[in-house]
C-alpha positions as CSV (number, residue, x, y, z in Angstrom):
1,X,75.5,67.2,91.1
2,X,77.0,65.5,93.9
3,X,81.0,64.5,93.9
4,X,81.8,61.1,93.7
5,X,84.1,59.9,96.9
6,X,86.6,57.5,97.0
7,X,86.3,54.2,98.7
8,X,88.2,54.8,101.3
9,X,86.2,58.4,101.6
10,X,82.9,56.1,101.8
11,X,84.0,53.6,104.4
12,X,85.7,56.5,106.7
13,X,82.3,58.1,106.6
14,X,80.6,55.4,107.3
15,X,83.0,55.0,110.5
16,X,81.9,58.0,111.6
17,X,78.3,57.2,111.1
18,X,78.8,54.6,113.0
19,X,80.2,56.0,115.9
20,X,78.0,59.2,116.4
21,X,74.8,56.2,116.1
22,X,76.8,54.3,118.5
23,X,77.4,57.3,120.8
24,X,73.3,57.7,121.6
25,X,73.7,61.4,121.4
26,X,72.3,62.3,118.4
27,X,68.3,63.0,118.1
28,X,65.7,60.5,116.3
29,X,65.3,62.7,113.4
30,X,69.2,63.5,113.2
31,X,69.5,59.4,113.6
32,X,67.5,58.5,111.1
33,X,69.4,60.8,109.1
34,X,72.9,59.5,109.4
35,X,70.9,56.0,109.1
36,X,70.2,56.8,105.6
37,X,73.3,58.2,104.4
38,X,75.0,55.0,105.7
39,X,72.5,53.0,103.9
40,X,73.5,54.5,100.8
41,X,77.1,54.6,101.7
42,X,77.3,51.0,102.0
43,X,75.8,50.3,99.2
44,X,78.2,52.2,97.1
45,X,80.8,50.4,99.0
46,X,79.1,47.2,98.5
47,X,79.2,48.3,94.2
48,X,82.7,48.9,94.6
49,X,83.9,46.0,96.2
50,X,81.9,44.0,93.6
51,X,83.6,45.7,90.8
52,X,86.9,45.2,92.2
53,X,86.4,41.6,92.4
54,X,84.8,41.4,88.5
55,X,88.3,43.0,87.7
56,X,90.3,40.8,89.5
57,X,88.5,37.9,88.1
58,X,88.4,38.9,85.0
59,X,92.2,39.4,85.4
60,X,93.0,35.9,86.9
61,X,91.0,34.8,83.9
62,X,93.9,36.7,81.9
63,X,96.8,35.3,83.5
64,X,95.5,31.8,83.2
65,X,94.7,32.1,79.9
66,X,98.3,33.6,79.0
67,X,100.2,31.1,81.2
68,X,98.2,28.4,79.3
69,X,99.5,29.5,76.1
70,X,103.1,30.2,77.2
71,X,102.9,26.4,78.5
72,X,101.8,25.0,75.0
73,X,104.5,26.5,73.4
């Protein structure tokens, strides 16, 4: 069962991807590879991100709602 990383464990990764892609050095196979695993990186990123804004939202939502109340009283 694979470990799930952190967010900033994903994006650091995918920095790294990034640069050994950049870099030319690596072989076609070993490319397509690392294209791959930053594929699915960035789609985990992308998840989190998305989940981060629902919670803020869903926060602001909150506040509003409380400050509302707090003003009718």
């Amino acid at each position: 069962m694979e470990q799930k990383r952190s967010f900033e464990e994903a994006i650091g990764r995918l920095q790294e991807i990034v640069t050994a892609l950049e870099s030319g050095k690596e072989s076609l196979e070993d490319s397509m590879a690392l294209f791959e695993e930053g594929a699915k990186l960035s789609k985990e990123c992308y998840g989190a991100l998305s989940q981060a804004e629902q919670r803020i939202t869903e926060f602001t939502k909150l506040t509003q709602a409380s400050e509302s109340e707090n003003e009718e009283e």
